[in-house]
C-alpha positions as CSV (number, residue, x, y, z in Angstrom):
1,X,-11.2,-35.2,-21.7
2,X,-7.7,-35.3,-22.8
3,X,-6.3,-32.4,-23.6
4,X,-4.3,-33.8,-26.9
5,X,-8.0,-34.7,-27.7
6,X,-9.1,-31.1,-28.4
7,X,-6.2,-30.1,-31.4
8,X,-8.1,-32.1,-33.7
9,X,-11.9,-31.3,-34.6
10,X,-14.2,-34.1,-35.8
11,X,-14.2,-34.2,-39.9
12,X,-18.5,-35.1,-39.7
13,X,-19.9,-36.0,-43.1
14,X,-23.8,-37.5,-43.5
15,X,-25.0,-39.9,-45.5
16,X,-28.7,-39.5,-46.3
17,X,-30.7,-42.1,-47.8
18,X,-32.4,-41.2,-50.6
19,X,-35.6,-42.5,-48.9
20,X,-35.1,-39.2,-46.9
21,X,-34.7,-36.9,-49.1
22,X,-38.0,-35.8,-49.3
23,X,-39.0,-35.7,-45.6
24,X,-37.2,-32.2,-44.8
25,X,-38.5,-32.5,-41.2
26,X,-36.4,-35.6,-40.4
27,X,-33.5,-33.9,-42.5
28,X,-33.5,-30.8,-40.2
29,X,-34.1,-32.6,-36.7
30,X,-31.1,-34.5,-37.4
31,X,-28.9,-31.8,-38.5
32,X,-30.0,-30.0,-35.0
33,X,-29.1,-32.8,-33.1
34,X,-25.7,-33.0,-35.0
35,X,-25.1,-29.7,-34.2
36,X,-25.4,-30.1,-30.7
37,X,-22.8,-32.5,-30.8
38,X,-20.5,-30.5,-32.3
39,X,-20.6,-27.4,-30.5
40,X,-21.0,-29.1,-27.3
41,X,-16.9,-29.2,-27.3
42,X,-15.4,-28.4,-23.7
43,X,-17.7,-26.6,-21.1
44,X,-15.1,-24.4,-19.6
45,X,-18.2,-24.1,-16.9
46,X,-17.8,-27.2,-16.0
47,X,-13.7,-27.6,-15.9
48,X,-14.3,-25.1,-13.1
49,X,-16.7,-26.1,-11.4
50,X,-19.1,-22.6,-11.4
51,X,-22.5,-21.8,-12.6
52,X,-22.6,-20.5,-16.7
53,X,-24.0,-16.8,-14.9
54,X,-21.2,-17.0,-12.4
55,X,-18.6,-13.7,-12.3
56,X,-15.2,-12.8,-12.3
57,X,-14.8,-13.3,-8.5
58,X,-16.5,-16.2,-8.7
59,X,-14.2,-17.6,-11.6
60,X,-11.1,-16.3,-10.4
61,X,-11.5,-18.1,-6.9
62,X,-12.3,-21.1,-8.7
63,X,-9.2,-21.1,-10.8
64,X,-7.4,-19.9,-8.0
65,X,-8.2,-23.3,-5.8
66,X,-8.1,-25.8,-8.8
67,X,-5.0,-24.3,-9.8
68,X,-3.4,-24.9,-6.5
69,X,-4.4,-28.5,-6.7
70,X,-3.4,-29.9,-10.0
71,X,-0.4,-27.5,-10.2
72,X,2.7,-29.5,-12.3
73,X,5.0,-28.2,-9.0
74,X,2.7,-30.4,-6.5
75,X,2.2,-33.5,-8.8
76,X,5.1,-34.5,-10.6
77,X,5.0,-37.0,-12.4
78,X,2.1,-37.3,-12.8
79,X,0.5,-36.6,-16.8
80,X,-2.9,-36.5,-15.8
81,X,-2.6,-33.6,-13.3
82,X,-0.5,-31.8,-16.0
83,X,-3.1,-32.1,-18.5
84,X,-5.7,-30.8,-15.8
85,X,-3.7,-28.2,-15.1
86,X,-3.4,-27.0,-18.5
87,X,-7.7,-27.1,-19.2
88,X,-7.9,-25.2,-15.9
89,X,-5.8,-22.5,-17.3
90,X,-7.6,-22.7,-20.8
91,X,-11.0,-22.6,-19.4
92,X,-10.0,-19.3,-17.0
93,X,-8.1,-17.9,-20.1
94,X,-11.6,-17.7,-21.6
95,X,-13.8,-17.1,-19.2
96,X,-12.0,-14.0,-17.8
97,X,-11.6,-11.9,-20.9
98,X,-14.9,-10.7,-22.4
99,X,-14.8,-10.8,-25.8
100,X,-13.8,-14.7,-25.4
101,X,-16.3,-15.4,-23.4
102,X,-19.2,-14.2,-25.3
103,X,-17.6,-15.8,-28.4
104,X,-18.0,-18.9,-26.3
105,X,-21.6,-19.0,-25.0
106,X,-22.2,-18.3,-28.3
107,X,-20.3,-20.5,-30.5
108,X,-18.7,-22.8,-27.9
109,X,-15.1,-24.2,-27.9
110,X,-15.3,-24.2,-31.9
111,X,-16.2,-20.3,-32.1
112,X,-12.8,-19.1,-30.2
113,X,-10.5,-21.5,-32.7
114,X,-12.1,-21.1,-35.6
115,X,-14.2,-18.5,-37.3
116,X,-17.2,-17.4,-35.0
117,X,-14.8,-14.3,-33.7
118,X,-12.8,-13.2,-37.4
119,X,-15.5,-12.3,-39.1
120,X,-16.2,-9.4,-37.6
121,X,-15.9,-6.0,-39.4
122,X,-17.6,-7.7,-42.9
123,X,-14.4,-10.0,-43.3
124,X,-16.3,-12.8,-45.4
125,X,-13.9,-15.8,-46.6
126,X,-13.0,-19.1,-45.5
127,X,-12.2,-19.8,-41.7
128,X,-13.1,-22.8,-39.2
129,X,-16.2,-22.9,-37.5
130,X,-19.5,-22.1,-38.7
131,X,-18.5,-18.8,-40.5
132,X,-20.6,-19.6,-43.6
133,X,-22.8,-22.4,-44.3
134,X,-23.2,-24.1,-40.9
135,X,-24.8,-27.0,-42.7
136,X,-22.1,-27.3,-45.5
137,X,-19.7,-28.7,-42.9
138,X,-21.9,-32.2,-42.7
139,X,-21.9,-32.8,-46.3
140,X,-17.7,-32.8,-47.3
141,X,-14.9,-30.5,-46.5
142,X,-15.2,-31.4,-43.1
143,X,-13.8,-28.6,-40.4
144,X,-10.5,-26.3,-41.1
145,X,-8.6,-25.5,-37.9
146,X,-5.8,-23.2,-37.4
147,X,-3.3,-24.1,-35.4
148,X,-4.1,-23.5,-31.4
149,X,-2.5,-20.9,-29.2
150,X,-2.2,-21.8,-25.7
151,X,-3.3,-19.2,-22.9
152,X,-2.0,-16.2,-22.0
153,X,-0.3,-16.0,-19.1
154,X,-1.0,-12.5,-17.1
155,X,1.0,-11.1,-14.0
156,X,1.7,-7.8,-12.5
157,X,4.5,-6.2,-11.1
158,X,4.7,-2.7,-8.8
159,X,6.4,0.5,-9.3
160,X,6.6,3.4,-7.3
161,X,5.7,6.6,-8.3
162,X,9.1,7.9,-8.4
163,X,9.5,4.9,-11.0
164,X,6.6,5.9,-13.4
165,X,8.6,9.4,-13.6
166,X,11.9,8.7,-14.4
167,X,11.5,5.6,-15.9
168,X,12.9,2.1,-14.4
169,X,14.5,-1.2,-15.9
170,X,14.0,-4.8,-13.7
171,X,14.3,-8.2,-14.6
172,X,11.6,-10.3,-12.9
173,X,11.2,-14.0,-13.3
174,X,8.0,-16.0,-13.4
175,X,7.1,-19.2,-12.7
176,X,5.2,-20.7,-15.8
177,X,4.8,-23.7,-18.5
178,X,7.4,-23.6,-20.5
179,X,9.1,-25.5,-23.9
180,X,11.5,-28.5,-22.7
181,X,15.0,-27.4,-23.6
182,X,16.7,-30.8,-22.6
183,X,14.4,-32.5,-25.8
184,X,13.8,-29.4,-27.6
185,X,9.9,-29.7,-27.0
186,X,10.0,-33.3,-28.2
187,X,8.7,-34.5,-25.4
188,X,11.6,-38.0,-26.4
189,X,14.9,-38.5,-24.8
190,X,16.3,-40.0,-27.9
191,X,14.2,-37.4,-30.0
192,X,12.8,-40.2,-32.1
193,X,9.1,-41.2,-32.6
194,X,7.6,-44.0,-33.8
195,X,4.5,-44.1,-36.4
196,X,1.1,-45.0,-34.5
197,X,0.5,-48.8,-35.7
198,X,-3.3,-48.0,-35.6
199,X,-4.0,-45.0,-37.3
200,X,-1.1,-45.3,-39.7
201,X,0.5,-42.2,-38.8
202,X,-2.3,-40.3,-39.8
203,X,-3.8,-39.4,-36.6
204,X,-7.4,-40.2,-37.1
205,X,-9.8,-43.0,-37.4
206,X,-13.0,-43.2,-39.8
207,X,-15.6,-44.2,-37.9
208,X,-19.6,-45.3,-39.0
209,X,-22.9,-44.8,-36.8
210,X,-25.9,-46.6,-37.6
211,X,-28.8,-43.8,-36.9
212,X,-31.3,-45.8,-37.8
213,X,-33.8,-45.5,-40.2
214,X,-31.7,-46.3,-42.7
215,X,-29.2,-43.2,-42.0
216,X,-25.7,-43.5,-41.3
217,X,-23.5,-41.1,-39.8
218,X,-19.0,-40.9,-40.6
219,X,-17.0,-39.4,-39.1
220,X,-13.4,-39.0,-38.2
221,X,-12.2,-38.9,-34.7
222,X,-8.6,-38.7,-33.3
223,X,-6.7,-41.4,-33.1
224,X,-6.9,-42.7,-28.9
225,X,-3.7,-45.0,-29.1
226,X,-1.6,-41.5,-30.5
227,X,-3.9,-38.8,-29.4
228,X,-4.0,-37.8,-32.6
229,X,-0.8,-37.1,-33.3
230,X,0.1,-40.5,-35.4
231,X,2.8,-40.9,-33.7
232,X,4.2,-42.8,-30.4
233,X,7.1,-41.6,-28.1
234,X,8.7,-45.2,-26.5
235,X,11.5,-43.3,-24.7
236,X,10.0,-40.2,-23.0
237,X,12.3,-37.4,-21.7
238,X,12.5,-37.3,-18.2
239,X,12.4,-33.8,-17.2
240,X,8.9,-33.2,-19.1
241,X,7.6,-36.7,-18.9
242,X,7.0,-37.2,-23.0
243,X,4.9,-33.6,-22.7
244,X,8.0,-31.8,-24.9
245,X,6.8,-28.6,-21.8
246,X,7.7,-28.1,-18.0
247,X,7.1,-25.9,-15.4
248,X,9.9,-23.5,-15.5
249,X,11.6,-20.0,-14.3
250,X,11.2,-17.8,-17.2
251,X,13.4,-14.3,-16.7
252,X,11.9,-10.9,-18.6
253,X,13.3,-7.8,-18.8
254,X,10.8,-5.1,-18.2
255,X,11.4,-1.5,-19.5
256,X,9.1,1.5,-17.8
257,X,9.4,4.3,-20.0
258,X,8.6,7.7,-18.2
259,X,5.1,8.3,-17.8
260,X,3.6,5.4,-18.6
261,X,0.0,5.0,-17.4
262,X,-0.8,3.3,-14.3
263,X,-2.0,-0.5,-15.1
264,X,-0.2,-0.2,-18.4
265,X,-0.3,-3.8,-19.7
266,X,3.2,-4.5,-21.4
267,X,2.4,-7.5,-23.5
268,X,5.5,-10.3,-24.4
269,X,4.4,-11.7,-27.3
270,X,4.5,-15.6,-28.0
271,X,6.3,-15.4,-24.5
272,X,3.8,-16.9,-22.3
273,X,2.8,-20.3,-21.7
274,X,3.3,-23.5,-23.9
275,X,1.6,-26.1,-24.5
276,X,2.1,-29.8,-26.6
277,X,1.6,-28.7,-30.1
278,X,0.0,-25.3,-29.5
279,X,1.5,-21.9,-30.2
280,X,2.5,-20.2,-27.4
281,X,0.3,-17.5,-25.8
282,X,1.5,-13.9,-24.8
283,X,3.0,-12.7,-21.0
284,X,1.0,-9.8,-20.5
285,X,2.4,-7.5,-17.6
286,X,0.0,-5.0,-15.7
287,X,2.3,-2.0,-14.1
288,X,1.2,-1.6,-11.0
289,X,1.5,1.9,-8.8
290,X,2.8,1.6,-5.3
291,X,-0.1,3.8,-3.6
292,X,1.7,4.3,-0.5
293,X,5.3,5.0,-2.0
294,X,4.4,8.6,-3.8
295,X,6.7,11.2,-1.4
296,X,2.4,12.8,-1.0
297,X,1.7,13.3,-4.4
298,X,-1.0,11.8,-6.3
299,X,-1.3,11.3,-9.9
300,X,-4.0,12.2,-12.2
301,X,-3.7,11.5,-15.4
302,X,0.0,13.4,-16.7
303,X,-0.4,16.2,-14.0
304,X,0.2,15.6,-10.5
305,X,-1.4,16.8,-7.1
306,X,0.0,17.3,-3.5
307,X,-1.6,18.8,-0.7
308,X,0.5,21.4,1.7
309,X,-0.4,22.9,5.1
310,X,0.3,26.3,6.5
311,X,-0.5,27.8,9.7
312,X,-2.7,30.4,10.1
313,X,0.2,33.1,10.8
314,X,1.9,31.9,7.4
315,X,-1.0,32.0,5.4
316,X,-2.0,35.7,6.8
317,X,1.5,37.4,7.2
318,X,3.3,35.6,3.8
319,X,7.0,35.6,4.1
320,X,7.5,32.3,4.3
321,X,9.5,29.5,2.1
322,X,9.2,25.3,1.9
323,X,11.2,22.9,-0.1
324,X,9.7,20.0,-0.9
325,X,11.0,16.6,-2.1
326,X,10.3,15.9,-5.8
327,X,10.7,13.2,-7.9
328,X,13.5,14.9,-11.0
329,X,16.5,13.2,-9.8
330,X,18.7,16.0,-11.3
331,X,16.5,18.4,-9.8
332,X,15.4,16.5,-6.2
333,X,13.6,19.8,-4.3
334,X,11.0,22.4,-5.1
335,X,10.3,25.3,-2.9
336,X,7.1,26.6,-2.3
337,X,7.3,30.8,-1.3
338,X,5.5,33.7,-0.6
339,X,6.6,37.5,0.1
340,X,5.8,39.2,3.0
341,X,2.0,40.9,2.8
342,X,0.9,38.1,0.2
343,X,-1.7,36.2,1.9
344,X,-2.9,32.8,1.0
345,X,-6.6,31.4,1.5
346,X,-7.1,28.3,2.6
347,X,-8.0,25.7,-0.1
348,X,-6.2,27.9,-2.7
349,X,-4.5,26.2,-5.7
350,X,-1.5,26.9,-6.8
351,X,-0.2,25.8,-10.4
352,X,3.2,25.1,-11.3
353,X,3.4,24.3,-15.5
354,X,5.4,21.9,-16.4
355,X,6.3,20.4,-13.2
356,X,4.2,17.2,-13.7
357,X,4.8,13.7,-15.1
358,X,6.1,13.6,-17.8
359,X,4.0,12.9,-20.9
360,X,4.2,9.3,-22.3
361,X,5.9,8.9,-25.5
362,X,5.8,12.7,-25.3
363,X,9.1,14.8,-26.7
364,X,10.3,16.0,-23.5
365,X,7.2,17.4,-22.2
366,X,5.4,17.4,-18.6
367,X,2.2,18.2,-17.0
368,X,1.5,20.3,-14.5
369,X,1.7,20.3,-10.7
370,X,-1.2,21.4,-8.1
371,X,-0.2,22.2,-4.8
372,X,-3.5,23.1,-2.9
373,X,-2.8,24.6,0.5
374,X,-4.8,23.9,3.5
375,X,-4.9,26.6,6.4
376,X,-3.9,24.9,10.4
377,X,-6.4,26.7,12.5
378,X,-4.9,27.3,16.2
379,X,-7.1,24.3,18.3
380,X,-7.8,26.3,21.6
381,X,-8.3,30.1,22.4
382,X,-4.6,30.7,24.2
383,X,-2.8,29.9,21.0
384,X,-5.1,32.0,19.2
385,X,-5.0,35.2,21.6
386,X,-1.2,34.7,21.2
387,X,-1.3,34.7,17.4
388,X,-3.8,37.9,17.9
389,X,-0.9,39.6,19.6
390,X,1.5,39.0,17.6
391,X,-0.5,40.0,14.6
C-alpha cells in the first residue's frame, strides 16, 4: 500500500433503508463487517514478514534484513523502495515499543493515530478513532485525524567510565531520512504544484457501494491520481525524487553531564526522521558504558566498586601503601594504606565517602567508593616456609 495512502482515513457514512430499520440483526452484522474494514488498516505483521506472537528478536532481525534491502542508499531512484523503506521502519517503530504495540493489536493502525491511546487517565473529549461512540463514525462526522508523526529514530553511542564521571561533549553524525534542503521539503525543483485535475484539489473522491439489499454504502477515499494530497508535482527535485525527504548525514551534539545513568536515553526532539507530510519523530540516544574501559572499577548505581589484592605478608604485617589510578582529573591517584601491626582480612571492605560518581543533577555531591581486598595465598609450601620465617 502506498504510503501517501495512509495520511488520509476513509470519511464512511451508511445509508440504511428504511426497510431496515427494523431488522436490528441485519443493522448490527453490517456494522461488524464495516468495522473490520476499518480497523483492518496496515498489518505491521505482515510489512515484516513475522508471526502476530513473534518477539523482539524476532522483529528486530526482521527489520534488520528488510531494512538492508529496500534501504534509499541501495536503490536510488527508485520511489517504490523509498516508500517500502519508510513502512518497514513504521511497522518496527510500533512493534518494538510496548505501549504501541498493545495499542495496536487492539485498536489497529487507527488506535496509535487517533484516540484508542489518549484517553487514558479518564481524559474524555473528542479525538480520532473510536474514542467514543464507535458506531457514530458511520452515520456523519466521519473520522478526525491529527496530523502523523513519523518514527523515531533510536541509536546509541559508548562512553567510558571515565566519561560518565567527569562529563564529556561529542558530536556524532547519523545516517537517517531527512527534509530536502535543495526544495525545502517540496519535493519540486521549481517549487510549484499543480491542482489534481481529478479530485479538484481536494484530495479525496466520494465513492458509492451497492450492498445489496437495498443498502448502499459512501464513502470517501484518497484521491489515487494525487495520493491524496490534491495536488501534482510536474517537475520533481532531483536530489529527493518529488519525495520533499532524502537520506542524509545529520550531525548532533551530545552533552554527558556527570553521572548520568548508564543507558540514559537523551531524546532529540522533532530531530529524528522525516517523512512526506508527517511531523518528524524524535532521535532518541541510549548512553552506552564501555564495560572494558573502567581503570577496574565497576559501577553500581552512584557508588563505585574495585577489587584490590594483597599478599599474605601485607595483609598480616600492615605497613604498606598503593596508589591507585582514579577517575578526578584534578585529583588522578588515591592511595590505599595501612600502618604497621594493622592487619587486614581477606574479603574485608573498605569504605571511602564521597569518593564515588558523582550524583546526577546532584549539587556537587558523590557516592561512595568500596575497595574490597582479597588476600594472595603463597601457591606452594617453600614460599610459605619462607614467609613463616620471616614472620
Amino acid at each position: 500500500m502506498n504510503i501517501n495512502f495512509l495520511n488520509h482515513l476513509s470519511q464512511i457514512r451508511l445509508v440504511i433503508p428504511s426497510t431496515m430499520v427494523h431488522n436490528p440483526i441485519s443493522i448490527l452484522v453490517l456494522l461488524l463487517s464495516l468495522l473490520t474494514i476499518v480497523l483492518a488498516g496496515e498489518d505491521y505483521y505482515k510489512i515484516l514478514g513475522v508471526d502476530r506472537n513473534a518477539d523482539e528478536k524476532e522483529i528486530r532481525n526482521a527489520y534488520r534484513q528488510l531494512s538492508k534491502k529496500y534501504h534509499p542508499d541501495k536503490n536510488p531512484g527508485d520511489e517504490n523502495a523509498q516508500h517500502k523503506f519508510m513502512e518497514i521502519s513504521n511497522a518496527y517503530d510500533t512493534l518494538m515499543d510496548e505501549e504501541k504495540r498493545r495499542i495496536y493489536d487492539q485498536y489497529g493502525e487507527e488506535g496509535l493515530q487517533g484516540g484508542a491511546g489518549n484517553h487514558r487517565g479518564g481524559g474524555g473529549g473528542g479525538g480520532g478513532g473510536f474514542g467514543g461512540d464507535p458506531f457514530a463514525q458511520f452515520f456523519g462526522g466521519g473520522f478526525r485525524r491529527g496530523p502523523q508523526r513519523a518514527p523515531d529514530v533510536t541509536s546509541e553511542i559508548t562512553f567510558t567510565l571515565r566519561d560518565f564521571y567527569n562529563g564529556k561533549n561529542v558530536d556524532i553524525q547519523i545516517n537517517m531520512v531527512g527534509k530536502c534542503e535543495k526544495c525545502n521539503g517540496s519535493g519540486s525543483s521549481d517549487k510549484s504544484r499543480t491542482q489534481c485535475t481529478q479530485c479538484g484539489g481536494h484530495g479525496r473522491l466520494v465513492q458509492r457501494m451497492n450492498l445489496g439489499n437495498g443498502m448502499i454504502q459512501q464513502f470517501e477515499v484518497p484521491c489515487p491520481k494525487c495520493n491524496g494530497e490534491g495536488h501534482i508535482i510536474k517537475n520533481k527535485c532531483r536530489t529527493c525524487h518529488g519525495q520533499g525527504v532524502h537520506n542524509q548525514v545529520k550531525t548532533f551534539n551530545v552533552h554527558l553531564n556527570p553521572g548520568t545513568p548508564r543507558n540514559y536515553v537523551e531524546v532529540f526532539s522533532g530531530q529524528g526522521q522525516a517523512q512526506p507530510r508527517m511531523e518528524p519523530g524524535d532521535l532518541r540516544l541510549q548512553l552506552k558504558e564501555d564495560k572494558t574501559d573502567n581503570d577496574g572499577y565497576r559501577r553500581v548505581g552512584s557508588n563505585l566498586y574495585r577489587t584490590e589484592a594483597l599478599t599474605l605478608k601485607e595483609a598480616l604485617l600492615g605497613g604498606w601503601e598503593i596508589k591507585i589510578p582514579f577517575f578526578d582529573q584534578y585529583d588522578p591517584f588515591l592511595t590505599l594504606s595501612r600502618k604497621k601491626g594493622v592487619m587486614v582480612q581477606n574479603g574485608e571492605v573498605e569504605v571511602i565517602k564521597g569518593k564515588g560518581m558523582p550524583i546526577f543533577h546532584g549539587n556537587d555531591e558523590y557516592g561512595d567508593l568500596f575497595i574490597e581486598y582479597v588476600v594472595v595465598f603463597p601457591t606452594n609450601s617453600k614460599k610459605l616456609k619462607q614467609l613463616h620465617d620471616e614472620l
